[in-house]
N, C-alpha and C positions, 0 to 999 in steps of 0.2 A: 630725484633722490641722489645726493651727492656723495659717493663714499661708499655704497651700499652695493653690493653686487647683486644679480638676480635672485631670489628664492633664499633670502637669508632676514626677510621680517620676520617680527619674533609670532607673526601671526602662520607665515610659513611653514617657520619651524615647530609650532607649534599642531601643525598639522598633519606632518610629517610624523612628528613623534606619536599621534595619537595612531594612528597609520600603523607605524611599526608596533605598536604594543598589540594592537588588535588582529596584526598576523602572529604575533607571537602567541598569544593567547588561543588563539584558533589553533597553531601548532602544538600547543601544550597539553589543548583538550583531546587531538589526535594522538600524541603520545601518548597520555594517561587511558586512553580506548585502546591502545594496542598494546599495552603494559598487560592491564584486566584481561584482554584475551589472552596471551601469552600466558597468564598466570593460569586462565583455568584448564586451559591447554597441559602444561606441567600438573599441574594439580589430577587430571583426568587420567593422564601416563600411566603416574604415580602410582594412584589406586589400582589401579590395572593391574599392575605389578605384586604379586606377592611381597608381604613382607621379606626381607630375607632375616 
């Protein structure tokens, strides 16, 4: 391969990318799970609390 440096086929990078999206995705599903808690967390306070 002439010109080409290592890890730069588009089969690589194509690999790569599918790679990154699926931790991000995994990251995303972890945030949107600790969003919901936090929400009913606040939510639970809340109610606790007398109206004022």
């Amino acid at each position: 391969m002439s010109g080409q440096h290592e890890g730069t086929t588009p089969e690589e990078r194509r690999r790569r990318r599918k790679a990154a999206i699926v931790r991000w995705s995994a990251a995303g599903r972890w945030v949107l799970r600790v969003a919901l808690l936090v929400h009913k967390v606040v939510e639970i306070v809340v109610d606790s609390f007398p109206d004022s």
